[in-house]
LODO-154883 format. One record per residue: residue in three letters; x negated, y, z of N, C-alpha, C, O, CB in turn. Coordinates in pm, whole numbers, plus 32768, in hexadecimal, padded with zeros to 4 digits. Atoms other than C-alpha are relative to their C-alpha. Glycine has a CB too. Example, Ala and Ser with C-alpha at 12.3 -4.5 7.8 and 13.67 -1.06 7.14 Angstrom:
2
ALA7FA77F8980007B327E3E830C7FA6807880007F3E8076804280638003807DSER80527F897FFA7AA97F9682CA804D806D8049801A80DC805A7FD7802E7F72
//
This chain:
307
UNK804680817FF5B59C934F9E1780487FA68065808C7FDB80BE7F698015802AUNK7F9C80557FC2B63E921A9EB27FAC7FD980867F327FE5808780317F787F9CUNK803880337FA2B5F89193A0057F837F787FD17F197F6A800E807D7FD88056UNK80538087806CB545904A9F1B7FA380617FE97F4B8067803E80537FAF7F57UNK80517FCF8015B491912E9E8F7F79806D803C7F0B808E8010803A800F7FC6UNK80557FAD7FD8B404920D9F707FB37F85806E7F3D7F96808C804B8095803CUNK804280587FCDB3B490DAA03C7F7D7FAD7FA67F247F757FE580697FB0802BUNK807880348064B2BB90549EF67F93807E802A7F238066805780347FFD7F38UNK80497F9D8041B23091A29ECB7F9A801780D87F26803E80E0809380AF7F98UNK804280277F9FB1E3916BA08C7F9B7FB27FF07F257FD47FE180407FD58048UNK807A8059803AB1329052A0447F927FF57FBB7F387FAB7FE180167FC87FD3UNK80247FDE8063B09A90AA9F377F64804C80557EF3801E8066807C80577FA8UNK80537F737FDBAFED92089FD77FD17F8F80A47F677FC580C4808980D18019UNK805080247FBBAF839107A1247FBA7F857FA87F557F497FCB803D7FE98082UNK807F80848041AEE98FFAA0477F8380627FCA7F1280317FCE80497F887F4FUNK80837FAB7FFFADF591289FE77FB2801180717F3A7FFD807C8018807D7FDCUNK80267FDC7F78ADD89189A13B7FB07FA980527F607FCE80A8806C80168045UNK801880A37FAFAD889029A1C17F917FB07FAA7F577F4D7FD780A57F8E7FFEUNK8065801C804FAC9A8FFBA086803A7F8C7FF27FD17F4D7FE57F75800C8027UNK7FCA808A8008AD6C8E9BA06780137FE77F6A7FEF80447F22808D7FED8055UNK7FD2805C804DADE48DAA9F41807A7FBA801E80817F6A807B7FAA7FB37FF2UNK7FB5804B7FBBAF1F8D3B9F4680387F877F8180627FAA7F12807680658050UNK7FE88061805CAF628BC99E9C80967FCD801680C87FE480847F937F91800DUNK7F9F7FF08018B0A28B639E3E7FFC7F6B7FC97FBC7F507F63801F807A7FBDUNK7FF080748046B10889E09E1B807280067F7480B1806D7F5D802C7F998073UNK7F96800A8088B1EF89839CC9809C7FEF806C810D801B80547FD57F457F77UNK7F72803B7FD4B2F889029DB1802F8076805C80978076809E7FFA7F5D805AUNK7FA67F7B7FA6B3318A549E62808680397FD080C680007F787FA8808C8004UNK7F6E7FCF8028B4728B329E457FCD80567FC77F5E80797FEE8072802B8060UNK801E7FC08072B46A8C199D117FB8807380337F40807280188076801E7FAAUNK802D7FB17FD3B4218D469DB97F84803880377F6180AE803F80347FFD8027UNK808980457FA7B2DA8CBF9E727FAB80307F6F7F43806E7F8780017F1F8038UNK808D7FEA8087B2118CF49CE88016808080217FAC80BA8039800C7FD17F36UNK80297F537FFDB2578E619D167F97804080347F7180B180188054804A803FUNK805B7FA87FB2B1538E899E077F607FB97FDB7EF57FF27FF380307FFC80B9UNK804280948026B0798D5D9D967F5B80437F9A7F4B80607F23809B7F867F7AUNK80BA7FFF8037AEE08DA19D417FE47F667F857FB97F687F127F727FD780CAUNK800180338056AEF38C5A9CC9808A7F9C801E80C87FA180887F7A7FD47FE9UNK7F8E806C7FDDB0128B2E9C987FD17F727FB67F9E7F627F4780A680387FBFUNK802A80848050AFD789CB9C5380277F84805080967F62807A7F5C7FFA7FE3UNK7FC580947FA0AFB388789D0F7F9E800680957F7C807180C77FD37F3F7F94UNK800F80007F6BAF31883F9E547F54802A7FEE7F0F8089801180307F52805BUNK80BF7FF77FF4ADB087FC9E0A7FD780937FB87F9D80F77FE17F9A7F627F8DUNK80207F9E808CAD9388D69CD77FFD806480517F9780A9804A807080137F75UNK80197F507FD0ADE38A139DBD7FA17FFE80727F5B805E8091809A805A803FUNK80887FFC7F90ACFF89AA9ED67F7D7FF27FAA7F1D80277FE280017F6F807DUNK80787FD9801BABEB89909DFA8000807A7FB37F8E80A87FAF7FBD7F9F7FC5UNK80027F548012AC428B039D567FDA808180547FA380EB8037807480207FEDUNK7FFD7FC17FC4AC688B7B9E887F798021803B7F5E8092806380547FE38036UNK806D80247FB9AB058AF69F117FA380317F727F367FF87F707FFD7F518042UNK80597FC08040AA648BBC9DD880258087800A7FDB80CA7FC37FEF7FD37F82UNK7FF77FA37FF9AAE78CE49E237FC38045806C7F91800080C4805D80097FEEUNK80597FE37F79AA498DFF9F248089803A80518088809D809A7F6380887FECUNK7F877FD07F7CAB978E339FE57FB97FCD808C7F837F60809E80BA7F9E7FF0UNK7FC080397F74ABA08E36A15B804C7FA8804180327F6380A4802F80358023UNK7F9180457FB1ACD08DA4A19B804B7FC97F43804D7FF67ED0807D8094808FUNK7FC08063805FAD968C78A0DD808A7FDE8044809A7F9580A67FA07F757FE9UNK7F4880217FDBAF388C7AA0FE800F7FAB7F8980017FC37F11808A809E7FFDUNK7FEE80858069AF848B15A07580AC7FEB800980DB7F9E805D7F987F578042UNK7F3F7FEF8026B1298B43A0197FFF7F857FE0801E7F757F6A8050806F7F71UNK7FC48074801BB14289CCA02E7FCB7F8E80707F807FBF80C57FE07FDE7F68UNK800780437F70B11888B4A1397F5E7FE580437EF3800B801280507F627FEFUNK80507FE67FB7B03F8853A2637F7E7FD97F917F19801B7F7780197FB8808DUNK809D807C8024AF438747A1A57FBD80337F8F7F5380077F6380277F457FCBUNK80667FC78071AEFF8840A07F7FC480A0806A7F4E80C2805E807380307F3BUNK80607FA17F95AE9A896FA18B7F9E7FC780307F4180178034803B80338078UNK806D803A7FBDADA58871A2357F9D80127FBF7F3780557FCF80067F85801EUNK808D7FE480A7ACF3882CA0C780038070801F7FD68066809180207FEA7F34UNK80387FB48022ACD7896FA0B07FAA801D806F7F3580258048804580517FCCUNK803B7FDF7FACAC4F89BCA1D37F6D7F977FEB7F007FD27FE7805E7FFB807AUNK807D80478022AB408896A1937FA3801A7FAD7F2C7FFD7FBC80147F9E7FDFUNK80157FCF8069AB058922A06E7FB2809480077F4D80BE7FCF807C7FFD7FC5UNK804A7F7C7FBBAAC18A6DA10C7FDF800C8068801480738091803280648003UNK7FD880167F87AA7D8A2BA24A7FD480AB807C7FFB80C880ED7FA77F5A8024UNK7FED7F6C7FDBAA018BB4A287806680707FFE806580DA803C7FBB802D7FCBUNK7FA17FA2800AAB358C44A21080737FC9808580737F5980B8803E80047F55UNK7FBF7FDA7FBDAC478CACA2FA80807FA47F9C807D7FCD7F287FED809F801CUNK7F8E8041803BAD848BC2A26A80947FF8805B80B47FC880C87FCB7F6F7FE0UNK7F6B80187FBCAEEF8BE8A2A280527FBE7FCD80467F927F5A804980648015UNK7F9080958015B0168AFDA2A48081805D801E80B0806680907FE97F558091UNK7F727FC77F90B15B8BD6A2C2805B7FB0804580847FD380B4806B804E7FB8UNK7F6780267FB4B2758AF4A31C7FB57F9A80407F6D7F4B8003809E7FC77F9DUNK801B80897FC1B2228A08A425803A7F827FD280007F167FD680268004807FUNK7F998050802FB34A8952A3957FC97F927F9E7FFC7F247F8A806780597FC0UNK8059801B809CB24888FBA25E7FC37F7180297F487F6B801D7F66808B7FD1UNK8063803F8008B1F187A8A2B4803D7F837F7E80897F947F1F7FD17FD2809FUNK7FF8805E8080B1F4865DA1E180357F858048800E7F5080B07F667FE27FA7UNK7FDB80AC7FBFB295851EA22D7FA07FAB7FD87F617F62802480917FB07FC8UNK804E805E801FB1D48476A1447F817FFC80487F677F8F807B7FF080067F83UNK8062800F7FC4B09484CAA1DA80167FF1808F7FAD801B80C07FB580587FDFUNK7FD080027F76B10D84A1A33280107F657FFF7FF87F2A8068809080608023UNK7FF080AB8017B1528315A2AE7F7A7FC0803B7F7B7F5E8086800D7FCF7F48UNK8069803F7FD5AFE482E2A2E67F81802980757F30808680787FD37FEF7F91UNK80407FDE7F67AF3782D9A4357F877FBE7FFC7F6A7F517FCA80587FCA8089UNK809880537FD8ADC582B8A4AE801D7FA880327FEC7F4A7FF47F9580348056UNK8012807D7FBEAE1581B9A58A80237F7E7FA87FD67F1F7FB080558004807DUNK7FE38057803BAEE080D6A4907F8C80027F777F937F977F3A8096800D7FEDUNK80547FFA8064ADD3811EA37B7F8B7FAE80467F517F697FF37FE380967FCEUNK805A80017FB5ACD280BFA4837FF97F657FE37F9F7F267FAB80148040808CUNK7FE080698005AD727F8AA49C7FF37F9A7F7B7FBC7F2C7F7780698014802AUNK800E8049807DAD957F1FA3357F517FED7FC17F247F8D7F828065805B7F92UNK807C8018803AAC217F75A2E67FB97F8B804E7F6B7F4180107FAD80838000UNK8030806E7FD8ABC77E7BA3FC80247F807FD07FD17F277FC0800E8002806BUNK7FD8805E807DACA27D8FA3327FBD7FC17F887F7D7F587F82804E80387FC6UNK804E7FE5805FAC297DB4A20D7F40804A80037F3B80B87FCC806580537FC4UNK807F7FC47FF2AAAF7E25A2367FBF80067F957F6C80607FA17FB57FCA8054UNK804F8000807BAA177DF5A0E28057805B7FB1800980967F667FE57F6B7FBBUNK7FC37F788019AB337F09A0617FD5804B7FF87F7F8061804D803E802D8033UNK80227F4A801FAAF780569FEA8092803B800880F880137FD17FB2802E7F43UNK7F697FA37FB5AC11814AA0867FFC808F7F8A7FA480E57F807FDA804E80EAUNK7FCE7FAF804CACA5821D9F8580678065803B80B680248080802E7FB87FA1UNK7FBB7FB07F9BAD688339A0248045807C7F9F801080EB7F947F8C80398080UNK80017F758032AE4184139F457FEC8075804F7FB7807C80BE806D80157FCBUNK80657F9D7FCAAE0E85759F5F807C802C8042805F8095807A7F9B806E7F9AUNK7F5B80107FA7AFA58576A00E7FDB7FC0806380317F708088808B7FA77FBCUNK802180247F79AEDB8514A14C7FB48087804F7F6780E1802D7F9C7F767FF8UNK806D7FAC7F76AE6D85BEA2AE7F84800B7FEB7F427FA47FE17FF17FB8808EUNK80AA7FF97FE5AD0D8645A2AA7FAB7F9B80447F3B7F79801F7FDF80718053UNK8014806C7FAAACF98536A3D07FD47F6C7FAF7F667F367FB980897FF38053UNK800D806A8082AD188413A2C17FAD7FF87FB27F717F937F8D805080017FAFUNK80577FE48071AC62849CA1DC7F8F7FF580107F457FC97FB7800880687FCFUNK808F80117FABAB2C84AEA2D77FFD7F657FF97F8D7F337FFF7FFE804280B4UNK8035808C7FF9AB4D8340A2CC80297F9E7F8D80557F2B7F8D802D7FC48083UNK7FCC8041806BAB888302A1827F837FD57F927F2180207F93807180617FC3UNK80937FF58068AA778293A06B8028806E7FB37FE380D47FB47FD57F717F8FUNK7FE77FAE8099AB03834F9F5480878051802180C880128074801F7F867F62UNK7F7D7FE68016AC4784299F3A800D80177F3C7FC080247EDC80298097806FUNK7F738023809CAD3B841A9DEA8041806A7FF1805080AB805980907F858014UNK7FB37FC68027AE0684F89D36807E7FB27FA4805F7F407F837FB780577FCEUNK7FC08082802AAF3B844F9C877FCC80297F8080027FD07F3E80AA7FDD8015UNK80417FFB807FAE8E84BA9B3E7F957FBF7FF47F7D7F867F897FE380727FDAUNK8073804B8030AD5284269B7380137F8E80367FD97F307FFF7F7D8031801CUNK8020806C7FBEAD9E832A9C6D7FDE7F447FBC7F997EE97FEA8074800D8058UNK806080858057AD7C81F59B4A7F80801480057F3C7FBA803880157FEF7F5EUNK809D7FFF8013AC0882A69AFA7FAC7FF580807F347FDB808E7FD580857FBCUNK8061802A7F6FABB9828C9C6A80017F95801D7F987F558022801C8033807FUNK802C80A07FF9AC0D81469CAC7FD27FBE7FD77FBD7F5B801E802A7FBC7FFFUNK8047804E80A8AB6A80B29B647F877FFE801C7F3D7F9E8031800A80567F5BUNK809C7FDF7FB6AA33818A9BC97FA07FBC805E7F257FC1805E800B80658048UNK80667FF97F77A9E280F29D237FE77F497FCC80337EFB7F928063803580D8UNK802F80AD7FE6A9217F819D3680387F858074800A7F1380707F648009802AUNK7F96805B7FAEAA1A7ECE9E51807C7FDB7FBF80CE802B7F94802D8044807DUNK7F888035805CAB1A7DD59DB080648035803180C480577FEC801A7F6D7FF6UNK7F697FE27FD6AC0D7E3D9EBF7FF580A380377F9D80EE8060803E7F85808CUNK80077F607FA3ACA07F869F3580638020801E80CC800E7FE17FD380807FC7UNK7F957FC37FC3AD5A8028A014802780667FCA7FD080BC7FBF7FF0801A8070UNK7FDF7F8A801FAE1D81229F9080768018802B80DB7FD480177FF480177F8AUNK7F7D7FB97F9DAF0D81F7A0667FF0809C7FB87FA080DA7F727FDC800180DDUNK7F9C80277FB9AFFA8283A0B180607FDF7F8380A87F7B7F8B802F806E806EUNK7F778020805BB0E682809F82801C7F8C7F8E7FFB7F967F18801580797FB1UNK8001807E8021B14A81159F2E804280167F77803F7FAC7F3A80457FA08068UNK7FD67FEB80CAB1E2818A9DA67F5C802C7FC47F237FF87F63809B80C37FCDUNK80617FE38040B0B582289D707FB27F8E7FF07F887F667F837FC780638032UNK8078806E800BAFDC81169DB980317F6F7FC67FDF7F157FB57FBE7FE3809FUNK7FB08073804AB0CA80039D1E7FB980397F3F7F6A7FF77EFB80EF8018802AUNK80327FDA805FB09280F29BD37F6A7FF67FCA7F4E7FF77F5280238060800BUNK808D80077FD2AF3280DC9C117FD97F787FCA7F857F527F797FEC800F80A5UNK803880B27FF2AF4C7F569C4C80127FD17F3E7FC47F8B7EFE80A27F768094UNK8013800F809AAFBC7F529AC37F9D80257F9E7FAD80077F27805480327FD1UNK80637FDE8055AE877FDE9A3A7F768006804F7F2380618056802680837FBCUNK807680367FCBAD897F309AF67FDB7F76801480427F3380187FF5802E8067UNK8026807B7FDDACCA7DDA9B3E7FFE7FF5806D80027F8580A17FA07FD87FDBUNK801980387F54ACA87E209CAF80837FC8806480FA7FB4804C7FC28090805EUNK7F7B80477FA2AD7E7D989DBC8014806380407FC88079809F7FF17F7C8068UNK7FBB7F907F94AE5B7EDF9E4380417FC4807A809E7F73807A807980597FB9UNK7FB1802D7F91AE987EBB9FB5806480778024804780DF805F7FA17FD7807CUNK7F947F7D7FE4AFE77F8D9FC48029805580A680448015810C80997FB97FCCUNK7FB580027F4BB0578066A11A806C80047FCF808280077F567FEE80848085UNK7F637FFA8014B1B08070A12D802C80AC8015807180D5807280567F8D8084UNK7FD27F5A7FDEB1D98208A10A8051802C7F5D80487FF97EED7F4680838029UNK7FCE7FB7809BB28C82C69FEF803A8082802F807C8097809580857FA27F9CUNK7FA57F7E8001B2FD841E9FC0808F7FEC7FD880B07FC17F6A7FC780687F9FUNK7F4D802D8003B49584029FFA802180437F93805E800E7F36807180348087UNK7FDA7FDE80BCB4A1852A9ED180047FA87F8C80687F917F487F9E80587FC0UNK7FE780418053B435845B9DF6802B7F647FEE80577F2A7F8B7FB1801D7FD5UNK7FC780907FDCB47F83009E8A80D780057FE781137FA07FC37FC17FE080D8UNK7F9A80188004B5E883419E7F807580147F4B80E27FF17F1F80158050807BUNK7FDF801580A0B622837A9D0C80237F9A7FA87FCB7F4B7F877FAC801C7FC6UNK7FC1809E8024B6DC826C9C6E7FFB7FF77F64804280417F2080B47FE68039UNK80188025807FB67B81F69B2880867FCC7FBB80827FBC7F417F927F9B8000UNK7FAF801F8069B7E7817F9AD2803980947FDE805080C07F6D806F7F8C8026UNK7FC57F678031B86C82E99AEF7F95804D7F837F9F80A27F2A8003807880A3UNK80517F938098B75B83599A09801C7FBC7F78801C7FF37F0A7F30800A8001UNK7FE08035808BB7B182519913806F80597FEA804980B57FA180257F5C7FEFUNK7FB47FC18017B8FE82F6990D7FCC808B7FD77FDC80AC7F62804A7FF18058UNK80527F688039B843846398F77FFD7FFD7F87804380457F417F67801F8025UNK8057800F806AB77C83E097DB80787FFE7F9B805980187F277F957F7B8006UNK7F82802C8062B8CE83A097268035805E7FE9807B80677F8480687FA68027UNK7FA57F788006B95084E297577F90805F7FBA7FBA80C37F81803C804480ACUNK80467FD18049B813855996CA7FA17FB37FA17F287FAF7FB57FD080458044UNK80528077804BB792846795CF7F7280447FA47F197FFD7F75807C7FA97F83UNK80707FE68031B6978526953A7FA18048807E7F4D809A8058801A80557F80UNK80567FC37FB4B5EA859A96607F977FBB801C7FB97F46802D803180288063UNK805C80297FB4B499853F96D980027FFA808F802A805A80D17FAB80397FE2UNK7FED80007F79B4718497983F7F7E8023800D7F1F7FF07FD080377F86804AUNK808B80237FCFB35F850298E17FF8802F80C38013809481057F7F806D7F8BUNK7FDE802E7F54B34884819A6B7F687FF780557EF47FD5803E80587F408009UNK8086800E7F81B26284909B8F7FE17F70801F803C7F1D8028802D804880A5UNK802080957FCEB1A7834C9BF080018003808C7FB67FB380C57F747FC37FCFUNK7FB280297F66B242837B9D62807F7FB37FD880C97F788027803780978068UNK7F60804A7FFBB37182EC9CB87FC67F767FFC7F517F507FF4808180247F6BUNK7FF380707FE6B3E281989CD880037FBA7F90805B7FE27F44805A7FEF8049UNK8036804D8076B36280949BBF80677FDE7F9180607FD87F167FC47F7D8031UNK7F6780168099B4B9804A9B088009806C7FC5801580767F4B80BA7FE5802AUNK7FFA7F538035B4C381D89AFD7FB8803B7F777FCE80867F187FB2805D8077UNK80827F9580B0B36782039A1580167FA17FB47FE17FB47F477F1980208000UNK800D8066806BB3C280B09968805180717F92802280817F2180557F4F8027UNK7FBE7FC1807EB4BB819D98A07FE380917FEF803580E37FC780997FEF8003UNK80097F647FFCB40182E798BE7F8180027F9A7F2D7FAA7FAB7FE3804E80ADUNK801E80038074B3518342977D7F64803F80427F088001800B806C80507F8DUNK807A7FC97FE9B21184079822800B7FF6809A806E802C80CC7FE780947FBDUNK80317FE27F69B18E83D999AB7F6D8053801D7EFC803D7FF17FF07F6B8049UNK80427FA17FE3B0E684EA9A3A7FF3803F807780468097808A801A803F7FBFUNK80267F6A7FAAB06585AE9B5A806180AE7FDA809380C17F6B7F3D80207FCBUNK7FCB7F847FFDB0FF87159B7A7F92807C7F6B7FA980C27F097FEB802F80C9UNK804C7FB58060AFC087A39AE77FFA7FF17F4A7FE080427EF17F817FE48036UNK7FFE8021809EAFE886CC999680B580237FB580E680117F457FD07F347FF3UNK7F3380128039B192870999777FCE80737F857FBA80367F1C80C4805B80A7UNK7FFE7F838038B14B887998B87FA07FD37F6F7FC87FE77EFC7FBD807F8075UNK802C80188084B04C87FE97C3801B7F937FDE7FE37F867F727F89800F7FE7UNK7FA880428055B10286DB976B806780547FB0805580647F3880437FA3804CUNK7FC47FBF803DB1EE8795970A800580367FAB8057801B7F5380138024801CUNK803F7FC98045B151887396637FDD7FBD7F4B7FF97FDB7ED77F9B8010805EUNK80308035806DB0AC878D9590804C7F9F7FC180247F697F5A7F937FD48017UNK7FA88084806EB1D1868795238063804A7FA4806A80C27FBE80727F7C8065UNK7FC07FE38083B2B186CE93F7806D8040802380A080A57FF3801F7F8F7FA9UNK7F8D7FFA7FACB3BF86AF94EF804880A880118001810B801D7FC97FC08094UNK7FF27F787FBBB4A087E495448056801E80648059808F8095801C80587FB0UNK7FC380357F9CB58D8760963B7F9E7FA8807A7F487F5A805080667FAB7FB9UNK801D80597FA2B51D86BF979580367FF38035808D804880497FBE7FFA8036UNK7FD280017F7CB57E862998A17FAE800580997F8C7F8F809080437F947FFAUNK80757FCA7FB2B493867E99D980447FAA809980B17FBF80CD7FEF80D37FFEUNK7FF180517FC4B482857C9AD57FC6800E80AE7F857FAF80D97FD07FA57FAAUNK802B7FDC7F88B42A85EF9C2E8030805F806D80A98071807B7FA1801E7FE7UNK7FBC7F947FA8B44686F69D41806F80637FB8808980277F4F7F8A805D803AUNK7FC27FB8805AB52E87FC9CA07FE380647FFB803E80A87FCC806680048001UNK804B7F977FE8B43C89239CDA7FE27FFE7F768007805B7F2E7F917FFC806AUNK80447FF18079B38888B39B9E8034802C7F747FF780717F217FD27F957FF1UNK7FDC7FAF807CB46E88F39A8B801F80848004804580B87F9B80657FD07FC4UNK801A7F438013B46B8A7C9AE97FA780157FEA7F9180777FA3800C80688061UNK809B8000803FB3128A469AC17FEB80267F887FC4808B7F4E7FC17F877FFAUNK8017802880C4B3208993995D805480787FB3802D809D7F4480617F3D7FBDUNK7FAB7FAF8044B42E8A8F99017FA0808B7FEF7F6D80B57F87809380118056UNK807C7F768006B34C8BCC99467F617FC47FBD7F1D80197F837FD6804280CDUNK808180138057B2028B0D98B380037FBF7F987F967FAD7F607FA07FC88038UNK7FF5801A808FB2AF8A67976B80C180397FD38132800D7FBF7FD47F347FE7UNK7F7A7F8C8014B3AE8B839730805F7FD37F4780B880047F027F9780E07FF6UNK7FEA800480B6B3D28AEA95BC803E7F76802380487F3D7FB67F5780017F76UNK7FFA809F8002B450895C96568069801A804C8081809080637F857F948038UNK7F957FE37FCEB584891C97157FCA7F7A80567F847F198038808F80147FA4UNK8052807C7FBCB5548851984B807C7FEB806880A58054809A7F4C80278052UNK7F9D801A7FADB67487AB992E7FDA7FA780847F927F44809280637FC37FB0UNK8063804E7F4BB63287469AB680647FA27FD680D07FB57F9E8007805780E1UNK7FCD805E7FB8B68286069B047F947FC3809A7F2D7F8080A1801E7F8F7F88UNK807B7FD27FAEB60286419C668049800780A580B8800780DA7FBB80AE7FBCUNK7FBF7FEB7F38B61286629DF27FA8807880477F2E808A80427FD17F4A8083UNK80587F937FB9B5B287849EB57FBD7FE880757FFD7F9880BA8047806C8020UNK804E80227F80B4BE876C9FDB7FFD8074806C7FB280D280867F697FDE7FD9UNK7FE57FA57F98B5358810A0D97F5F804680407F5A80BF8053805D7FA28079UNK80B37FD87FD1B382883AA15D7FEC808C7FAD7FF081017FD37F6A7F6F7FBAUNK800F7F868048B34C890BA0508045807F800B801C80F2801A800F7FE57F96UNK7F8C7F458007B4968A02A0447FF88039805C803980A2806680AC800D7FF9UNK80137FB47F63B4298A5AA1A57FE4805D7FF9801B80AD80447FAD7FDF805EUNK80367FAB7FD9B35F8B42A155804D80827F9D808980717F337F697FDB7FFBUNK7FBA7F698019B3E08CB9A10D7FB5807D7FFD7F6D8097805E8060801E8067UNK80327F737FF8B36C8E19A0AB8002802B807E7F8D803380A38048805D7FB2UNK800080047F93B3C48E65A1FA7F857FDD80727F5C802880CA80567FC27FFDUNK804B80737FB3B2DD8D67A2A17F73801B7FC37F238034801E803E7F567FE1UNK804F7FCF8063B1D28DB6A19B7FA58094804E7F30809D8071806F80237F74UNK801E7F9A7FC1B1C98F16A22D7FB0801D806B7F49805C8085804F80218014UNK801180027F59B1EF8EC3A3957F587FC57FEB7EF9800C800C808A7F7A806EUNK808D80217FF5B0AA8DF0A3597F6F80407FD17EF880227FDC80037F9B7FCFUNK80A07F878044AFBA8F03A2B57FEB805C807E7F7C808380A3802E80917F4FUNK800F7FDD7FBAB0358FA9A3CC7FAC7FEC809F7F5A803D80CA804D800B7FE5UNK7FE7802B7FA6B0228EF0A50C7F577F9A80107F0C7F958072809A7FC27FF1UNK804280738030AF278DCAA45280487F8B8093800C7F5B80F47F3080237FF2UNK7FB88072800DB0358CD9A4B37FF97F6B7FD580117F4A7F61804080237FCCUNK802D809C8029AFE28B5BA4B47F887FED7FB37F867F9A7F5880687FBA7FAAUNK806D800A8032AE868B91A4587FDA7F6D80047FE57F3A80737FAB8058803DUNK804C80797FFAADF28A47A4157F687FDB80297F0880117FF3800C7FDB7F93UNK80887FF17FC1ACC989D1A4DE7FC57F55800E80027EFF804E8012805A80A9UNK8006809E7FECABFC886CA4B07FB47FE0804A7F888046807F7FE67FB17F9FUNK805980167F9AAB1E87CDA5907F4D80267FB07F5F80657F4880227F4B803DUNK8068800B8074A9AC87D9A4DB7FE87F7A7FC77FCF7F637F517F798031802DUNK8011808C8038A98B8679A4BF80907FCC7FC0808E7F5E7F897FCC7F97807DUNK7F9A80148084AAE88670A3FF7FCE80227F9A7FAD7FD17F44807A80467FF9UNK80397FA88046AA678792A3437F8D7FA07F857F9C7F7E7F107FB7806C8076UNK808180528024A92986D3A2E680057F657FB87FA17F3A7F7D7FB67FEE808AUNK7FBF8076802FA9BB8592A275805E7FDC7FB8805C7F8E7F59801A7FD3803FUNK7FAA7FE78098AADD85D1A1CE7FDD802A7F8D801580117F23805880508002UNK80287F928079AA1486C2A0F87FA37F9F7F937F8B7FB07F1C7F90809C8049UNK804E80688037A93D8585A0B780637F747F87803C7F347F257FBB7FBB809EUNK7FA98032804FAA7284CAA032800A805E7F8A7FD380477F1F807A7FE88045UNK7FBC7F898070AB0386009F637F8880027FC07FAC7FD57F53803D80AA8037UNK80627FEC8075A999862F9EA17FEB7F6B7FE27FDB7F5E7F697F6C805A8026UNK804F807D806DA93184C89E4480887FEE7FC7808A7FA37F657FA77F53804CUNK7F888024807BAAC784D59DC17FC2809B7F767FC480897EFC80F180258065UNK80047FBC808FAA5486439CEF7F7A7FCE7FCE7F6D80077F62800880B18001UNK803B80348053A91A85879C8080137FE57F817FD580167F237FEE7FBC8024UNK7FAA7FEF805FA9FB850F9B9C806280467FA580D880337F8980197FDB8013UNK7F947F6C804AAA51865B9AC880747F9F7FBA80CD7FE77FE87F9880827F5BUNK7F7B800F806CAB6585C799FC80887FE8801A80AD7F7380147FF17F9A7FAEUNK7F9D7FFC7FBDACAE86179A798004801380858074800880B880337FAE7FE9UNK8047804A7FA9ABF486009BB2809580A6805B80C0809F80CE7F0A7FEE7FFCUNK7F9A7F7B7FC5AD0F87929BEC80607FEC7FFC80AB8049801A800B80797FCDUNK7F5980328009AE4C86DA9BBE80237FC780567FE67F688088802F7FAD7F9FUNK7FBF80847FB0AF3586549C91806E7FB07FDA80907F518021802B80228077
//
């Protein structure tokens, strides 16, 4: 047995031990599903995790989806292995500058994807997923809204709504830096392929991308179009994904890696079942408020698990 391997089969025999769950984002490194209870998008596994009767919750992907979960559960024991794991994007938006804009604006409703601090989120009306975030905004009765942090998303947004989006200036650099003329070229080299792109990208990007989607919707698109070529528009975690969950489709990254994510390691994984390493801990009145955002967003079952 290989050093890899006998390190799964560690893990493995303390995730019994520890009575834990261990969730597994799409954008992890291949290896990371081996150990994986469940794998998906950020929300989707915090609310799996928060029906299950584990003890302890090891979230294999950055800080702002360990928090959810922890909100989500706020009795379970939750670990974060790599400190390394945090988010730029959510790091874009600060209580104090949020503070500021709602005094601005005061008749606003604060939309908060779910790629924000627990902190935010406590002072948010509603949080978003990029799958539902049109049905949330549509939903609420204020013409205007704030919606942070990620200024593509909420531009995408601003196209399939009447309200007036007040943009922050944040974006995820993964997908912000993707250049829509190089994909025209792509697209040429694969002319029959289907695009299908994250709505973190940048608006010239989805003008020529055939399906926009959340992480959670890439796989059953897929699935369900005629198509048998893609091109897969995002982190570059995801097409090992699509490849292992539509084994019958052929899917080509056009993509950037996020360094946040690849942080984390079997290794690190370990150390934290062991040690409980970067446990995550919120105040109660985070706890209590964020959790108030995150349910009036799953009110809305429909897509309400995608990101």
């Amino acid at each position: 047995m290989s050093d890899h391997d006998k390190l799964i089969e560690l893990i493995l025999e303390l995730k019994k031990q520890r009575n834990a769950v261990i969730l597994v984002h799409n954008y992890q490194r291949p290896e990371m599903f081996k150990i994986a209870d469940y794998i998906g998008d950020s929300l989707g596994l915090s609310v799996k995790a928060a029906e299950t009767k584990s003890d302890v919750i090891l979230f294999c992907g950055v800080k702002f989806m360990a928090e959810t979960a922890k909100v989500l559960s706020p009795d379970k024991t939750v670990l974060l292995p790599s400190l390394e794991a945090g988010c730029s994007l959510a790091d874009m938006a600060t209580v104090e500058k949020l503070q500021e804009v709602k005094k601005k604006y005061p008749d606003a409703a604060v939309v908060s994807y779910v790629n924000t601090t627990a902190d935010i989120k406590a002072i948010s009306d509603i949080c978003c997923t990029s799958a539902n975030a049109i049905e949330i905004v549509n939903s609420l009765p204020n013409k205007r809204i704030i919606f942070l942090p990620d200024k593509n998303l909420g531009r995408y947004v601003q196209q399939h709504t009447n309200k007036e989006i007040i943009l922050w200036d944040g974006y995820c650099f993964v997908h912000d830096k993707l250049n829509a003329e190089t994909l025209r070229e792509f697209k040429q080299r694969y002319p029959d392929a289907k695009v299908i792109a994250h709505p973190e990208c940048k608006d010239d990007l989805l003008k020529i991308s055939d399906h926009v989607c959340g992480t959670g919707g890439m796989a059953k698109f897929a699935k369900s179009d005629g198509s048998k070529n893609f091109i897969v528009v995002t982190e570059c975690g995801m097409t090992e994904k699509l490849r292992q969950d539509v084994p019958e489709k052929n899917f080509m990254s056009f993509c950037n890696i996020c360094p946040y994510m690849k942080s984390t390691t079997l290794h690190l994984v370990a150390r934290a079942l062991v040690t409980n390493t970067n446990e995550i801990t919120l105040p109660e009145h985070i706890l209590v408020n964020a959790r108030k955002a995150i349910d009036r967003m799953l009110q809305l079952p429909k897509n309400a698990a995608q990101e």
